[in-house]
C-alpha positions in Angstrom: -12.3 29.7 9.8 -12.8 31.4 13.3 -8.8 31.4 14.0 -8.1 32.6 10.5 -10.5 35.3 11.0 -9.7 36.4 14.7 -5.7 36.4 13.4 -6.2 38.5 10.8 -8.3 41.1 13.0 -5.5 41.4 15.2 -3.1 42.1 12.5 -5.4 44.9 11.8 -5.6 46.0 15.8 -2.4 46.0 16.2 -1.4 47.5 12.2 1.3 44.4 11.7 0.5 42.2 8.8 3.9 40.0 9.8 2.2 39.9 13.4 2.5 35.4 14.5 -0.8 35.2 16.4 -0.6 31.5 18.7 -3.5 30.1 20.1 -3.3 27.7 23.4 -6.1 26.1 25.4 -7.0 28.1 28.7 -6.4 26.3 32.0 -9.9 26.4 33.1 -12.9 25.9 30.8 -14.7 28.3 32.0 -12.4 31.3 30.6 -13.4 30.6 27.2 -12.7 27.8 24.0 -9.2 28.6 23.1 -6.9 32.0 24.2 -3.8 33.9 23.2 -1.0 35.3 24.8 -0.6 37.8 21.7 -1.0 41.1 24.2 1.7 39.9 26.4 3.9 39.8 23.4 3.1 43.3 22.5 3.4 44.4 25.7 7.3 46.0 25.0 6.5 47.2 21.7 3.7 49.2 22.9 5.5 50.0 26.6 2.0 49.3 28.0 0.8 46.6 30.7 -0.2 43.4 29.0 -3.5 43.2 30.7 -4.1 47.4 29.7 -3.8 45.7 25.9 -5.9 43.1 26.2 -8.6 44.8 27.3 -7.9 47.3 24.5 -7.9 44.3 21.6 -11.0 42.9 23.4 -13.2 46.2 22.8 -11.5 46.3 19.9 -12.1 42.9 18.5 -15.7 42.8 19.8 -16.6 45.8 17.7 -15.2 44.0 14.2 -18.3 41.3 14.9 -16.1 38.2 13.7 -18.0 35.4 12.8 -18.5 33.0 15.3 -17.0 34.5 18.1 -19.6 34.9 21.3 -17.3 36.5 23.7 -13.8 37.4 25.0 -12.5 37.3 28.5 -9.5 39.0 30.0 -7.6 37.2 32.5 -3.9 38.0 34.5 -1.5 38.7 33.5 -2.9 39.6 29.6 -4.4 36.6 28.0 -7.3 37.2 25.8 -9.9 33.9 26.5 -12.0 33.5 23.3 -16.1 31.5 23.6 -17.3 30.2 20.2 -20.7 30.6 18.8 -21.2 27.3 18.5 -24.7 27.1 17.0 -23.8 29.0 14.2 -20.1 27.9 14.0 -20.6 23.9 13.7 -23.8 24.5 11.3 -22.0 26.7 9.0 -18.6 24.4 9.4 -20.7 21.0 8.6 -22.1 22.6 5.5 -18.8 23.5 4.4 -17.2 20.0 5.0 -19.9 18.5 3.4 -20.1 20.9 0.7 -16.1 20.2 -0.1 -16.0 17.2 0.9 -12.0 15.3 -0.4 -11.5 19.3 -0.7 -12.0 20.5 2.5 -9.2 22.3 3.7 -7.2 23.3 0.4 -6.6 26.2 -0.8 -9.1 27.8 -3.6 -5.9 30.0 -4.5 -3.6 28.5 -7.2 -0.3 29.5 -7.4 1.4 29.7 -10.6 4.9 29.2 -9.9 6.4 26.0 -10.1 7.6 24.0 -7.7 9.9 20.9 -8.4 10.9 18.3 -5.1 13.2 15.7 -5.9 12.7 12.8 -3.7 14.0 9.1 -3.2 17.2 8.8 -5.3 18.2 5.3 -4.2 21.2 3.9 -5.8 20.0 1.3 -8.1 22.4 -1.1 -6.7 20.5 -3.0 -4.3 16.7 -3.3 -2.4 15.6 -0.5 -0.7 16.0 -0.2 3.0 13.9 1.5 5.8 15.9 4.5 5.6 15.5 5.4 1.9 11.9 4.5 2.8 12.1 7.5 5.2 13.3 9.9 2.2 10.2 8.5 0.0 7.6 9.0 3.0 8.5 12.4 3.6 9.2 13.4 0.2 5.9 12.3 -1.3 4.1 14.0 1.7 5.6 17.4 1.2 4.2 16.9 -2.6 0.5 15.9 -1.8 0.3 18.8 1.2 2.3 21.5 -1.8 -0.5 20.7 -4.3 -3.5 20.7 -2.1 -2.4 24.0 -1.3 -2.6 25.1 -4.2 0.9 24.7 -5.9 2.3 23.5 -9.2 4.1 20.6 -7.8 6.4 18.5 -10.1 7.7 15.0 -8.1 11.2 13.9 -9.5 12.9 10.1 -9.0 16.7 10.9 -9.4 18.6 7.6 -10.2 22.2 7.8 -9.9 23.0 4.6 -12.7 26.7 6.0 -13.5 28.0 6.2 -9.4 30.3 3.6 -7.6 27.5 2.1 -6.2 26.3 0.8 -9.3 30.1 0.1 -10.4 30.3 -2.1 -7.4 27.6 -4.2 -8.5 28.5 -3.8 -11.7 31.9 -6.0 -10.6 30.4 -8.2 -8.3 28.6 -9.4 -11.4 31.4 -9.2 -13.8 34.3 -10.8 -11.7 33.3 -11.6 -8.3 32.8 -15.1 -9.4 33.4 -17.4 -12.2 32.3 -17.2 -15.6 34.3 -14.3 -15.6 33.4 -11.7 -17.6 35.8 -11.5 -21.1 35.0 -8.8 -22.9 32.5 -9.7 -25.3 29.2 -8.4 -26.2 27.4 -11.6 -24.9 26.5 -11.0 -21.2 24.0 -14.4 -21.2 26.9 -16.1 -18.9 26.6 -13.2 -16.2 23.1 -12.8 -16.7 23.1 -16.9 -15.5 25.1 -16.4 -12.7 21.9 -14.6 -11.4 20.1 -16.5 -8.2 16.3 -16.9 -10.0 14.9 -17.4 -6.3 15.1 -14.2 -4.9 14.3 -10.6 -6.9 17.1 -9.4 -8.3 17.9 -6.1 -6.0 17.4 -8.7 -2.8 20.2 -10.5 -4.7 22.4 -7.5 -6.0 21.9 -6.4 -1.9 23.7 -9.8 -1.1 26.5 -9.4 -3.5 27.2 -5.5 -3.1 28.1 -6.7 0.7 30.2 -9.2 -0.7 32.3 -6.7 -3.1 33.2 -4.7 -0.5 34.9 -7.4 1.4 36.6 -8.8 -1.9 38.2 -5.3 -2.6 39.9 -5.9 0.5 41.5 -9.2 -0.5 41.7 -8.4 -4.4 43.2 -4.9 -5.1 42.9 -6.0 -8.8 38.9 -5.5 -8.5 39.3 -1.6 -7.5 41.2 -1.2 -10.9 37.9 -2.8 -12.6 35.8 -0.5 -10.5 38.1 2.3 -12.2 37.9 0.8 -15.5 33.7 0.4 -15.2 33.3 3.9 -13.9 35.3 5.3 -17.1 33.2 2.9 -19.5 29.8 3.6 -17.9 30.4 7.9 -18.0 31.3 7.2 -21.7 28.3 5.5 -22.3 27.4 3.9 -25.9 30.1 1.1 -25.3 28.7 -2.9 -23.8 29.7 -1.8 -20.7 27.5 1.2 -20.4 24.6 -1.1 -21.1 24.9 -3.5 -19.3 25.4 -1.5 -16.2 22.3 1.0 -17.3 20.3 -2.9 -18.1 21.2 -3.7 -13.9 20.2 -0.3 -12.9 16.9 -0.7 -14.7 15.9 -3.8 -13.2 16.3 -2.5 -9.9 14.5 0.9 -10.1 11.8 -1.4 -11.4 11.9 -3.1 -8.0 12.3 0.1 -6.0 9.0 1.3 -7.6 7.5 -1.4 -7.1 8.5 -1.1 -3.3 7.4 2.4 -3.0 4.0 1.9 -5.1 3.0 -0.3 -1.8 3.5 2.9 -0.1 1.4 5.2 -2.3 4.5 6.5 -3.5 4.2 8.1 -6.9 6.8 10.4 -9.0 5.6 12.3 -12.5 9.0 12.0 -13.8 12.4 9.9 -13.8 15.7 11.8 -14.4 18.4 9.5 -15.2 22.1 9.9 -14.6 23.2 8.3 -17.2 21.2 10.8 -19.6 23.0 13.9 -17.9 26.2 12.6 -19.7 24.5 11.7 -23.2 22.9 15.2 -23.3 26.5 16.9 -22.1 24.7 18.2 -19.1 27.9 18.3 -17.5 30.1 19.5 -20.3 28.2 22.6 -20.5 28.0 22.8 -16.8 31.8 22.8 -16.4 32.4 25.1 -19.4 30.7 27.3 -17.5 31.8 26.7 -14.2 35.5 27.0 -15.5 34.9 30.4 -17.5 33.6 32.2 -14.2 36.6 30.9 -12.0 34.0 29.1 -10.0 36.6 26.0 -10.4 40.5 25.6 -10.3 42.4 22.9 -11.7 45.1 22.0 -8.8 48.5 21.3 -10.1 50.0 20.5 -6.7 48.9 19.6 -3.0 46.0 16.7 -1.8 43.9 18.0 -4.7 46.9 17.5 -7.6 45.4 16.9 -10.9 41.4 17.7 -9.8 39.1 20.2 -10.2 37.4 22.1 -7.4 35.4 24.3 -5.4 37.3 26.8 -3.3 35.8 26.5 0.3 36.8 26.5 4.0 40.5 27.3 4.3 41.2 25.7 1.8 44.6 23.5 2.1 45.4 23.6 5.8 48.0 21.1 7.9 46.5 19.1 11.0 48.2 17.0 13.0 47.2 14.7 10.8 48.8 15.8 7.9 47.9 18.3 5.3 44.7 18.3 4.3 42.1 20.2 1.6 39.1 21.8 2.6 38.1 22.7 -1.1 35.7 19.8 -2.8 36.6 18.4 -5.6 34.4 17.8 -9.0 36.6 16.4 -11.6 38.8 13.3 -9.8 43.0 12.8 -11.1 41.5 10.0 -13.0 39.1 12.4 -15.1 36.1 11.0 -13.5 33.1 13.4 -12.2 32.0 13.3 -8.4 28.3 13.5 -8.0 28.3 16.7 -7.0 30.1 18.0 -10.3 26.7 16.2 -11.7 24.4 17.7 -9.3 25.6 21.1 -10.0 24.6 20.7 -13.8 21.6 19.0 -12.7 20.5 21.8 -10.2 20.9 24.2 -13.2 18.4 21.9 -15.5 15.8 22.2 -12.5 15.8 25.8 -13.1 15.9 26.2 -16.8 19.3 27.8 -16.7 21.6 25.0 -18.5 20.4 26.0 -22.0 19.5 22.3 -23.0 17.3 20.0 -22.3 16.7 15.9 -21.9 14.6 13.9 -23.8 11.6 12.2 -22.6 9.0 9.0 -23.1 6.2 7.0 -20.9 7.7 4.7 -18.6 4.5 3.3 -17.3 1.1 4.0 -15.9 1.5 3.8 -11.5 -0.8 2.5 -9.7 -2.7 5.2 -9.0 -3.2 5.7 -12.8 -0.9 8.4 -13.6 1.7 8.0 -15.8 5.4 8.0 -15.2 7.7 9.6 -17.4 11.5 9.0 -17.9 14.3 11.0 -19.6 15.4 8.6 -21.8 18.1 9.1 -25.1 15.2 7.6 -27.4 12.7 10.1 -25.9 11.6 13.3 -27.4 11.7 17.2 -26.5 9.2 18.4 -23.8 8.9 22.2 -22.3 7.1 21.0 -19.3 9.8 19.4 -17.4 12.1 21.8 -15.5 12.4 25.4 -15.2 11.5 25.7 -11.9 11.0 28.8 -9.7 11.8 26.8 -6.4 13.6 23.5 -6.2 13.2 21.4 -3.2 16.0 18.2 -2.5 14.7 15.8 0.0 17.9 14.6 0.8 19.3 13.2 4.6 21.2 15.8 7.0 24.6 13.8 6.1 24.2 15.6 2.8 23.9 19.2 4.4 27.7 20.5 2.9 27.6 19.1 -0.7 23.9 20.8 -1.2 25.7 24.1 0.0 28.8 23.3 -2.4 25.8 23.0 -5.1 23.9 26.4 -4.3 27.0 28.5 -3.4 28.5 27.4 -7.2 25.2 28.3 -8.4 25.8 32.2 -6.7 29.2 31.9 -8.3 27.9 31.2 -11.8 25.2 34.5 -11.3 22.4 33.1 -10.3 21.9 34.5 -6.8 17.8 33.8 -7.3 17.9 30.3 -8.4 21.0 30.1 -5.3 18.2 31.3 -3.0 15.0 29.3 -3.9 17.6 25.9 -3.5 16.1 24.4 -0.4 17.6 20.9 1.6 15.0 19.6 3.0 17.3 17.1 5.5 15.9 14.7 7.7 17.8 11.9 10.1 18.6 9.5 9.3 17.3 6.2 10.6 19.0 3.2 12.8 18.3 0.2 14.6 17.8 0.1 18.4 19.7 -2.9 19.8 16.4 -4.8 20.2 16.1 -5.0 16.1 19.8 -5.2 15.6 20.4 -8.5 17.6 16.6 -9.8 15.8 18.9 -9.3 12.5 21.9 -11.2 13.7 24.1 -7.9 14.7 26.8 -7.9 16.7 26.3 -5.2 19.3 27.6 -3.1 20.7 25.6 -2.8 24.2 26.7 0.9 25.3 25.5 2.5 22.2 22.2 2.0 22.6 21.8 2.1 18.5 23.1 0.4 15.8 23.6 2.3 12.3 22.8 0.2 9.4 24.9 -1.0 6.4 24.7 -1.3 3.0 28.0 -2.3 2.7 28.0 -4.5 5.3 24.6 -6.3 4.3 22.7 -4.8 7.4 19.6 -3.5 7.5 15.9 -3.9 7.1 14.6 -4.3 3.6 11.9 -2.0 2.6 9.7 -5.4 1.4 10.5 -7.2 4.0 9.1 -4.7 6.9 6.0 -4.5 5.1 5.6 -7.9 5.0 6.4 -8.6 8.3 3.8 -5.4 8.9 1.0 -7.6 6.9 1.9 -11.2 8.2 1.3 -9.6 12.0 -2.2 -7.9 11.0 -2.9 -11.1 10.0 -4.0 -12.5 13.3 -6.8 -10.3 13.0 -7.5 -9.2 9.7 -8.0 -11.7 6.8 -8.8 -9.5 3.6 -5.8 -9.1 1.7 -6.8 -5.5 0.4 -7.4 -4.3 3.9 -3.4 -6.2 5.2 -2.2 -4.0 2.4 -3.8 -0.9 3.6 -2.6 -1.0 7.2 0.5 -1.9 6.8 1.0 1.1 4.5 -0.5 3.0 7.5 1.3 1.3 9.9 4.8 2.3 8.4 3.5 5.7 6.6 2.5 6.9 10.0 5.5 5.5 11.8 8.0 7.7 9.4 6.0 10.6 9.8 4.8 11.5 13.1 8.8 12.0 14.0 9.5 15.6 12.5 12.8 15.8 10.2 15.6 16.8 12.5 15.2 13.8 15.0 16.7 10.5 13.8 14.4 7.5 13.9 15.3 4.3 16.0 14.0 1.6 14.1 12.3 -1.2 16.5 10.2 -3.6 15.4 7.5 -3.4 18.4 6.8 -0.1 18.1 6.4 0.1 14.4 4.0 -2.9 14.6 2.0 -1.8 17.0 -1.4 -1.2 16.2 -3.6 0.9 18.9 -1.9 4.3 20.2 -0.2 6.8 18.2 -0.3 4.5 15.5 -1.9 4.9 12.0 -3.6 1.7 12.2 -5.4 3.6 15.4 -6.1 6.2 13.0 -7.9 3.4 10.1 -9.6 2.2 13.3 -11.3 5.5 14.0 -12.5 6.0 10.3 -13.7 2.5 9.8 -15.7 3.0 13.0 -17.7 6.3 12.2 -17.8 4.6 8.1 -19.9 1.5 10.5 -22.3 4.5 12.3 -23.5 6.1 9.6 -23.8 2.5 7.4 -26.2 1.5 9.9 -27.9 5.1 10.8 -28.8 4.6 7.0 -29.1 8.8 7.0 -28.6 9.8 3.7 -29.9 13.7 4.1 -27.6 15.9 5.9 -28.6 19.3 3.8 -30.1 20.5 6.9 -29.0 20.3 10.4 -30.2 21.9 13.0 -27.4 22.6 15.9 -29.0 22.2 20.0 -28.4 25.5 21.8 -26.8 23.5 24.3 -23.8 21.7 23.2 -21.8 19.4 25.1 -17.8 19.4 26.2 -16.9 16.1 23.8 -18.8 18.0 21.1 -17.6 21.0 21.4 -13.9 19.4 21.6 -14.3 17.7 18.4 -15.9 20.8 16.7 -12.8 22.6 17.6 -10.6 19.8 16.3 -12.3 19.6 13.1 -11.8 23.1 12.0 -8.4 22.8 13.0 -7.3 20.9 10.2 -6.9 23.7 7.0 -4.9 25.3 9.4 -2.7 22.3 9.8 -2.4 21.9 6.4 -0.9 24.9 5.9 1.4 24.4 9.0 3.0 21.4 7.4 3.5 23.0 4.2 5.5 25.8 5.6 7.3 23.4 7.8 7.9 21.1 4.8 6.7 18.3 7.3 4.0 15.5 7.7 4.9 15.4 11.3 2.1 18.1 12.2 -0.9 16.1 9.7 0.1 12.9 11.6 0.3 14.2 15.4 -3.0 15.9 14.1 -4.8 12.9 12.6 -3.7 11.0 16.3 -5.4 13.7 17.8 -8.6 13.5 15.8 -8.8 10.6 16.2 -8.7 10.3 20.0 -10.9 13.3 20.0 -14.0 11.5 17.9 -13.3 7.9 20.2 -14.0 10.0 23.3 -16.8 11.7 21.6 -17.8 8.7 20.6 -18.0 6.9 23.5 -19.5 9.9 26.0 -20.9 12.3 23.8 -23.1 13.9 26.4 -21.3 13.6 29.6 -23.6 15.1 31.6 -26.6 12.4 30.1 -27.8 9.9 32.8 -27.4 7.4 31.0 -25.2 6.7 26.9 -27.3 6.2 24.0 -26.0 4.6 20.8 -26.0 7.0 18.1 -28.3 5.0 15.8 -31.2 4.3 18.9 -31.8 8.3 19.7 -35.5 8.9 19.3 -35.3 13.0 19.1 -34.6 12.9 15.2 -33.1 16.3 15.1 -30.7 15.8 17.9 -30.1 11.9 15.8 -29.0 13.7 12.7 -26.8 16.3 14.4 -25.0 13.9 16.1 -24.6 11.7 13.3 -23.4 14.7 11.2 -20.3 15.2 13.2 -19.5 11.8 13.3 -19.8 12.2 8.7 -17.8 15.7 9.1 -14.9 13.6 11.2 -14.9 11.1 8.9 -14.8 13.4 5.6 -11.9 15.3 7.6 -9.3 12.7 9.1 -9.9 11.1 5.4 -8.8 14.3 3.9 -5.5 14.1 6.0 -4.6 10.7 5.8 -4.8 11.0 2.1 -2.3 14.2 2.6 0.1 11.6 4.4 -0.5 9.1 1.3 -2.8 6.2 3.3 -5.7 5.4 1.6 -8.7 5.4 4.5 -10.5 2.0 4.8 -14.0 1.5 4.8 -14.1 -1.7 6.9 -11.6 -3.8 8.5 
C-alpha cells in the first residue's frame, strides 16, 4: 500500500514512469520507518546535490498527502527517511487482510494473455531424484505466484516416452536378462521378470544403472537400443507399446511423487503423440523450406540434418569438429531438440495442427489432469500461447537457444522473443550425503554430482520419507508428518534462488528450527493456538493505541510487505524472495510474540490482557500474520497446519 503509493508519487516528482524506487531500513530508528536513496540516484541526471533534491521531493511529496505517511526527514548525504501513520495505516491494513483474506495480496487485475510454463519433464525411465524435484518445486511455484497475480496460467508435464532413456530401459527389460525377449506379441515373460517388491521406477532406476554398464561388455545391446529407438518413433508396431505401457507406469509413480509435494499440472503432453500427429513432419517441412536446416553430405555431420551455428566445422587440436547441432541423426532418427522445435511451435499455435486430448485423472487437489492421448478428442484450449515459459536446468541453456533462434529463422521473431529459459542449478551431494549413500569420494571436490547412470542419487520418495520418519520423534499425526515434510523440502528447494546450485546434505534439509519451513508451520500453528484460546470471534472493529510499540510496528511493516513480494517473485520467476520472506515473517511475529511491548514492566500473555480494546488489537495482528504467511506458504505450494 504505503510503498506502492510513495513509488508512484515519485515517478510523478521526478516525471519517469520507468523510475526503480528501493526502499532500505535507516540506520537509526529515529530517522524514520523505512528510507530511500532514490535522490542520490538522480543526483547526475538532474546535475544537482543529492541532499538539494531531497529536500525538493520531501516538499514535494508532503504536499501530494499520501496516505499513511506522517512525515519525511532529510538526512546526509540525500536519503529521504519516511515515519508511518501508524494508527490509520494498521487499522486500514487489518481491515483489508481481513476483508481478503486467502486473497490478500493478488492482483484484482486479470490479464488476458496466456501464459504456458512447462515444468518437470522427467524421463519416464526411472524414480525421480532430488534434482528433478528441484525443476517440480520451482516450476509449480512460478505457476501459483503467475496466477495469483492475475495471469492465465496453463501448467504442462512434458514426458519424453520415445528418448534413449526410455530405450535403455526398454532393453534392460528386453535382453538384459533371460527370458529373452523373441519377438512376439506376448510380453507376460518380461512383464515377470519384474521384482513385485519394490515400485516399478525404484526397479527400472536399478536396471537403467545396470544397462549402462552392459553396453560396455555387450556392443550387440547398442544395436537393440538402435533398433528400439526406430520401432518406438514409428509407433503402432509391439514395440512402441510396450515401451509407451513402461513409460506409463512410471509417470504414474512420478505423479504420485510430486502430488506429495502439492505438485499439480492441468495437462500431459506426450512425446510419443508429437510423432502420431506428425508434429515433427510438419515441423521439418517447414524448417527445410526456409533453409533453417541443411542436410550434410560430408564432414562430422555426414548424412544429418542441422542447425547452422557457431563456426560451424572448425579443426582443434583435437580433431575436426562441428559446431552446428544436429536434428535428424545418419540413422534417420530425431534428436530431442528436432522435437522440441515442433513442440515449441504447438505452444504457440503456429504448427497448424493440433493433439488430441482425454481426462487422465482427478489430482489430489481435485483438479483434473488432462493428457494428449491418440484416442483423445480435439480441444482449442490447449496451446496458443502468448508467452512460453521452460523450466528447464542451466545445462540446457544452448539447445533452448538452438529452439528459439530456429523459431526467428522460420519468421516468427515474436513467438522467438516471448521463449523464456527459466534455468536453475542443478543440484549435488556434499560429501557428507555422498559417503551416507555408499560413494566413493573424491575428498578435494568438496561435492559429488549424482548419477542416473551410475545408480547415485537420492530418490525423490525416499528423502521424504526419511523427512517424515525424523519428524516422527516429535510428531505422531500422520497428516501433520506429511505436511512438514512437504515444507521441510518445499522450503529447502526454494529459499536458494535459481542460479546457485544446491548441495544436497541431509542435516540441513532435516532440520527443523531456523530458516527452515518447518520454522515457518511452527509460527502459524502458534498464532492458529492464540486466537483458539482468545475465543475472539469479532474483529470488524479495531481500535489502533496512539502509541505503538517497536515489535508492532516491525511486524506491521512486514505484513504489508508481502503483495509487494509477490510481485517481486513473479518478475524474478523465483520462490526464493516468498520463502526468505515467509522466514522473515515469521521471525518477525515470534519476537513480537514474545516482547510485544518492550518497554512494559513486566509481559502479559495475549489472552490474560484486561484493557479489552488493547486485547483485541493485539490479537488482530497476531489473525492478520496468520492470514498473511498462510497466503505465501500456499504461493510456495505448503499447505499451513493448524496444529502440530
Amino acid at each position: 500500500m504505503l510503498y506502492t503509493d510513495i513509488t508512484n508519487a515519485l515517478k510523478e516528482i521526478f516525471n519517469d514512469e520507468n523510475l526503480a524506487v528501493t526502499f532500505n531500513v535507516p540506520p537509526k530508528k529515529e530517522f524514520g520507518d523505512f528510507s530511500s536513496a532514490i535522490c542520490m540516484a538522480m543526483a547526475k541526471t538532474l546535475k544537482k546535490a543529492p541532499v538539494a533534491i531531497a529536500n525538493e521531493a520531501k516538499n514535494a511529496l508532503l504536499e501530494k498527502n499520501v496516505p499513511y505517511l506522517k512525515n519525511i526527514n532529510v538526512t546526509p548525504p540525500g536519503y529521504l527517511n519516511f515515519e508511518i501513520n501508524y494508527e490509520n495505516y494498521a487499522k486500514d491494513l487489518i481491515l483489508q487482510i481481513f476483508s481478503k483474506g486467502d486473497y490478500f495480496g493478488e492482483s484484482e487485475i486479470k490479464d488476458e494473455r496466456k501464459i504456458l510454463i512447462e515444468h518437470t519433464n522427467v524421463n519416464p525411465n526411472k524414480a525421480m531424484h532430488i534434482g528433478h524435484l528441484r525443476n517440480s518445486v520451482i516450476g509449480d511455484s512460478v505457476v501459483r505466484t503467475l496466477r495469483k497475480l492475475g495471469k492465465d496460467v496453463q501448467a504442462c508435464n512434458y514426458i519424453d516416452d520415445t528418448g534413449v532413456q526410455v530405450a535403455d530401459v526398454v532393453v534392460a527389460m528386453l535382453y538384459l536378462e533371460q527370458p529373452f525377449y523373441r519377438g512376439e506379441n506376448d510380453f507376460s515373460e518380461i512383464w515377470g521378470k519384474v521384482n513385485k517388491n519394490i515400485s516399478f521406477d525404484y526397479w527400472c532406476w536399478d536396471i537403467y544403472s545396470r544397462i549402462s554398464n552392459a553396453y560396455e561388455q555387450n556392443p550387440e545391446l547398442k544395436t537393440k537400443r538402435a533398433e528400439i529407438l526406430h520401432a518406438v518413433e514409428a509407433q503402432n508396431n509391439n514395440i512402441a507399446i510396450f515401451a509407451k505401457e513402461v513409460a506409463t507406469k512410471i509417470v504414474k509413480a512420478h505423479l504420485a511423487t510430486v502430488s506429495r509435494l502439492n505438485v499439480y499440472y492441468d495437462l500431459l503432453n506426450w512425446e510419443s503423440d508429437i510423432f502420431l500427429r506428425n508434429f515433427w513432419i510438419t515441423a521439418f517441412d517447414k524448417l527445410k523450406s526456409s533453409g533453417a536446416v541443411v542436410f550434410e553430405e560430408e564432414g562430422p555431420n555426414k548424412g544429418c540434418w542441422v542447425v547452422k551455428c557457431g563456426q560451424g566445422i572448425v579443426e582443434t587440436d583435437e580433431g575436426i569438429k562441428s559446431e552446428d547441432k544436429v536434428l535428424v541423426r545418419s540413422n534417420g532418427t530425431v534428436t530431442y531438440t528436432g522435437k522440441d522445435i515442433a513442440y515449441q511451435m504447438w505452444k504457440f499455435g503456429i504448427l497448424g495442427i493440433d493433439f488430441l486430448y482425454k481426462e487422465w485423472d482427478i489430482q489430489k487437489d481435485g483438479k483434473p489432469l488432462i493428457t494428449t492421448a491418440p484416442n483423445g478428442k480435439e480441444c482449442s484450449k490447449w496451446g496458443n500461447a502468448n508467452e512460453v515459459i521452460n523450466v528447464i536446468d542451466c545445462r540446457q541453456s544452448y539447445t533452448q537457444q538452438i529452439v528459439y533462434e530456429c523459431l526467428e529463422k522460420l519468421g516468427y521473431e515474436k513467438e522467438a522473443e516471448n521463449s523464456i529459459h527459466l534455468g536453475y542449478e542443478v543440484v549435488v551431494l556434499s560429501n557428507t550425503a555422498a559417503k551416507e549413500l555408499g560413494m566413493e569420494v573424491d575428498e578435494n571436490s568438496g561435492i559429488q554430482a549424482m548419477s542416473g547412470r551410475k545408480g547415485l542419487g537420492v530418490k525423490g520418495d525416499d528423502l521424504i520419507n526419511i523427512l517424515k520418519e525424523k519428524m516422527s520423534e516429535k510428531v505422531k499425526d500422520e497428516k501433520s508428518l506429511d505436511v512438514l515434510a512437504c515444507a521441510a523440502l518445499r522450503y529447502f528447494m526454494s529459499k536458494i534462488t535459481t542460479g546457485k546450485m544446491i548441495v544436497f546434505d541431509f542435516e540441513e534439509a532435516l532440520k527443523t528450527t531456523g530458516d527452515s519451513g518447518v520454522y515457518c508451520e511452527y509460527a502459524h500453528a502458534r498464532a492458529s493456538s492464540i486466537l483458539a484460546k482468545a475465543e475472539i470471534i469479532d474483529f470488524s472493529n479495531v481500535n489502533i493505541p496512539e502509541k505503538v510499540s517497536e515489535t508492532e510496528k516491525d511486524l506491521i511493516k512486514k505484513i504489508a510487505e508481502y503483495p509487494d513480494i509477490l510481485k517481486k517473485a513473479g518478475e524474478e520467476l523465483s520462490p526464493a524472495p516468498l520463502a526468505h520472506y515467509a522466514f522473515e515473517l515469521a521471525s518477525t511475529f515470534t519476537s513480537y510474540y514474545e516482547n510485544p511491548d518492550p518497554e512494559a514492566e513486566k509481559r502479559v500473555a495475549f489472552i490474560n490482557i484486561e484493557d479489552l480494546e488493547l486485547k483485541k488489537y493485539r490479537l488482530s495482528l497476531v489473525k492478520a500474520f496468520k492470514q498473511v504467511i498462510k497466503n505465501c506458504l500456499d504461493t510456495l505450494g505448503i499447505e499451513a497446519i493448524e496444529k502440530i
